[in-house]
N, C-alpha and C positions, 0 to 999 in steps of 0.2 A: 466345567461350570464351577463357577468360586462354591464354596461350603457356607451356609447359610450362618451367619452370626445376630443372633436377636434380643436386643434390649425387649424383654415384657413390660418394665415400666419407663417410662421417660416422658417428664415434663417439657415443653419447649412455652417461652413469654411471648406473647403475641407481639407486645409492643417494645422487643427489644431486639437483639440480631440473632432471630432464631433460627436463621439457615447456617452461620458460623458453627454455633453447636451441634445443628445435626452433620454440616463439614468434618467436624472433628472424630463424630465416632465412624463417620465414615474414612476418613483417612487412616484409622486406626484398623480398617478392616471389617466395621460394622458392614451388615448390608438391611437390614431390616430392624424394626422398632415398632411400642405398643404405645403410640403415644397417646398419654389421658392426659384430660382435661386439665386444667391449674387454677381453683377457684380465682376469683377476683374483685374483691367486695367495693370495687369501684363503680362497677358496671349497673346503671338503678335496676331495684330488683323489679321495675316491669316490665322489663326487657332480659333481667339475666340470663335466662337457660337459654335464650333464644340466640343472645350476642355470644355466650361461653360456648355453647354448643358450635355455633356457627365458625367461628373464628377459628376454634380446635379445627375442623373439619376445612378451612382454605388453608392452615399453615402445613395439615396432610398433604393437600392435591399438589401446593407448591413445590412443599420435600421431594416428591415422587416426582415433578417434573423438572425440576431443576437439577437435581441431586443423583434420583434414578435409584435413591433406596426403596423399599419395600415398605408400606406405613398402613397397621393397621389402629383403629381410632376406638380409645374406652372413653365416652361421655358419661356424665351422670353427676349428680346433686353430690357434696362431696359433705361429708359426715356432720362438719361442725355448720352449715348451712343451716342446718334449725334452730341454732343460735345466733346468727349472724345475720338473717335473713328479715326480720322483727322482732322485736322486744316478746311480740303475743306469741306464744309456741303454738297456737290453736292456727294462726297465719301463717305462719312459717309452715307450717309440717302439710297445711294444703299447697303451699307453692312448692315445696320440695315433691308432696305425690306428682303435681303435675309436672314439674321437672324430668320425673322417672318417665312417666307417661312421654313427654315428648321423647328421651332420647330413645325410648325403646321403637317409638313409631321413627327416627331415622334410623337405627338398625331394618328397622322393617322394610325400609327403602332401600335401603345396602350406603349411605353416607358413613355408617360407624357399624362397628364388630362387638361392642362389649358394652358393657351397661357398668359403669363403674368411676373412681373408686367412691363404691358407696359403704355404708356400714355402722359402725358407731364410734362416737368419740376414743383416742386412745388414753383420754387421760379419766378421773375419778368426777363426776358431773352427777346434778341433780336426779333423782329416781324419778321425776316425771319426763327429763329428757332422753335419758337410757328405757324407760318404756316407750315413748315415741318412737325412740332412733330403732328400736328395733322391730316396732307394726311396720314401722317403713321399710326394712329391709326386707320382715314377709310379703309387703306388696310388691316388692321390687323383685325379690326371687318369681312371683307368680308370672310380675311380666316377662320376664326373664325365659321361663318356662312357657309361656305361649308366642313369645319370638327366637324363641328356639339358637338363644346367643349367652356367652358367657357373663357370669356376674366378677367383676372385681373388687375385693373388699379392702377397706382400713378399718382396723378394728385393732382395741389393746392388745397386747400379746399375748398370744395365746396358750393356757392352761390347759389339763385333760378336759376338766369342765367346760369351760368354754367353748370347747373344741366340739364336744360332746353336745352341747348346744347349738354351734351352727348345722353340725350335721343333721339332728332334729331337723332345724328349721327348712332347709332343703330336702328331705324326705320330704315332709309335710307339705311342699309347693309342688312336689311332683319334676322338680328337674331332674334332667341325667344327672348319673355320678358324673365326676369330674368336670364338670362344667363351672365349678366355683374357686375360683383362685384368690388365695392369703397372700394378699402385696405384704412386701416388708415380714416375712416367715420368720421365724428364727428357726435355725438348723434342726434343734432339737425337738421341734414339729413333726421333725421326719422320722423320728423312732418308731410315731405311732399311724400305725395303719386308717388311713384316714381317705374319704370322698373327696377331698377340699386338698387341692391341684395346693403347691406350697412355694411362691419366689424370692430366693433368696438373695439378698442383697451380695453384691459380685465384689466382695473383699474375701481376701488370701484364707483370715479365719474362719468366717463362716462358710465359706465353699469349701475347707480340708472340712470340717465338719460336718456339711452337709453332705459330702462324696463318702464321708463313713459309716454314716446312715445306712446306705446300701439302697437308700430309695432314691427314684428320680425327682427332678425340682425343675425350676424353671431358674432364670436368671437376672436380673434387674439390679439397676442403677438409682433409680428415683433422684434420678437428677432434677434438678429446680429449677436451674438457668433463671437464678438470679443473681443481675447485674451487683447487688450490693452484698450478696454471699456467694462469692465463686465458687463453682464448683459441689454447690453441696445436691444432696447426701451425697454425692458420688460423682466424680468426674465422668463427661459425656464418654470418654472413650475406655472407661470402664471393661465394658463387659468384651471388647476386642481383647484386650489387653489380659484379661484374663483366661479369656479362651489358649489363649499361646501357651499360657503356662497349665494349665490344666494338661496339655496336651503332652506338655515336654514332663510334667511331674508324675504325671498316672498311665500315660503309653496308652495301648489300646483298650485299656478300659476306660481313659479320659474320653476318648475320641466317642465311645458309646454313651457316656454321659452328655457331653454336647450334642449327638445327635438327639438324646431325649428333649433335652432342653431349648434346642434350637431349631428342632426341626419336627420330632412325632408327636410332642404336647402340643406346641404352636399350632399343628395342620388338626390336631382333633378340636383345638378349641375357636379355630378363628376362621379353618376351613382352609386347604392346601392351595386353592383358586386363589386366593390371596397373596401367594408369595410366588415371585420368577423363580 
C-alpha cells in the first residue's frame, strides 16, 4: 500500500481547472488533501455560505472520483468576511455566525471534516473588528466542540501572547486538546509546548526548522490556484516533493516525522475512516 502523502491545506478555484491542480500533486505522489474553502466575494451574500460551502464540497466528491485521491473538506467563514460581507459590522458578523452555524451542521452530516479557516485578520484592523472577529471564533470553537470536529484557523502570527490566548480561548469552549490547528505556523511555534496542532508551510526552510524543533507539525501548501498568480503560496506539488527529501535528508527519523504529519495527526483529527 503507497505511504500516505497529505496536503492539510490546499485551496482548489471552482471556476477554473481544478482537477489539473489536484492532477499535479497527485503525479507528484500526493495521495490525500485538506481542501478548504477560497472565499469569493463574487458570490451575493444571500446565498454565499450556501454556494461556497456547496461548491467546495462537489469539487471534493469529483477529486475522489475522478482522481481517487483521498479529500477531506475545512468549510467556514473566512476571517476577512466581516469586512467584506457589509459595510454594517452589526450584519456582517450575523451572517458570518450563521455561516459557522451552517458548516458545522454539514460536518454534522459527514459533507465536511473541519470548520475552518476561520479566525482573525492577519494584518493590523480596527478594535471593534478584532473584538468581533474574536466573539466569533469563541462561538465557532463552541460549535466546534459540540460537533466534535477540528477548528482550522488564519490568524497573525503567532507570538507567546497570542498563543497564550488562543489556548485560553479553547479551554474555555471545552474542546479537546489538539483539535485546533495554526494554518500558515511558523516553525518557531514549535519551541513552545502548545494544545494548538501547528502546519507548516512545506519549503526547505521552514521544514529544516520545524524538524529541529523536535515537535511534530503537520504540513501544507496553501496553494491558491489562481489562474493570474501561478502557483502561489506554494506549488500544488509541494508537499510530494518535499516528502522525498525529508526522507533522503533525515533517514529514519524523517520517515517518523512524515508518519506524524501524514498520517497519526491527520487520523486524530479528521478520523482514520477517512483515508484508504
Amino acid at each position: 500500500m503507497m505511504d500516505r502523502i497529505f496536503d492539510n491545506h490546499f485551496h482548489l478555484n471552482y471556476g477554473g481547472n481544478f482537477l489539473e491542480s489536484a492532477r499535479r500533486f497527485k503525479k507528484a505522489g500526493g495521495t490525500a488533501i485538506n481542501l478548504t474553502n477560497l472565499p469569493d466575494y463574487s458570490i451575493p451574500v444571500s446565498s454565499y455560505y450556501e454556494t461556497l460551502y456547496q461548491r467546495t464540497i462537489s469539487m471534493a466528491e469529483k477529486i475522489r472520483r475522478d482522481l481517487d485521491l483521498d479529500v477531506v473538506v475545512t468549510i467556514g467563514p473566512y476571517p476577512l468576511d466581516i469586512m467584506n460581507l457589509s459595510k454594517d459590522i452589526t450584519t456582517s458578523e450575523k451572517i458570518v455566525r450563521e455561516g459557522m452555524v451552517r458548516a458545522a451542521r454539514l460536518c454534522d452530516m459527514g459533507k465536511a471534516n473541519a470548520v475552518g479557516e476561520i479566525g482573525r485578520p492577519h494584518f493590523t484592523v480596527k478594535p471593534e473588528v478584532l473584538e468581533k472577529s474574536n466573539e466569533i471564533l469563541d462561538y465557532a470553537f463552541s460549535l466546534c466542540k459540540d460537533s466534535g470536529v477540528p477548528a482550522i484557523l488564519h490568524t497573525e502570527d503567532l507570538d507567546d501572547s497570542a498563543l497564550r490566548d488562543l489556548e485560553k480561548r479553547i479551554r474555555d469552549s471545552g474542546m479537546k486538546d489538539g483539535m485546533v490547528v495554526k494554518h500558515h505556523a511558523r516553525p518557531e511555534n514549535l519551541l513552545r509546548e502548545s494544545s494548538v496542532r501547528m502546519s507548516i508551510p512545506a519549503t526547505r526552510t521552514d521544514l529544516r526548522s520545524a524538524i529541529g524543533s523536535g515537535n511534530y507539525f503537520l504540513m501544507e501548501t496553501d496553494f491558491i490556484d489562481n489562474p493570474e498568480k501561478p502557483d502561489m503560496f506554494l506549488p500544488p506539488d509541494s508537499v510530494p516533493k518535499r516528502a522525498i527529501w525529508i526522507k533522503q535528508e533525515f533517514g529514519e527519523k524523517g520517515q517518523d516525522i512524515l508518519d506524524w504529519a501524514f498520517t497519526k495527526i491527520p487520523d486524530l483529527l479528521f478520523g482514520e475512516e477517512n483515508f484508504s
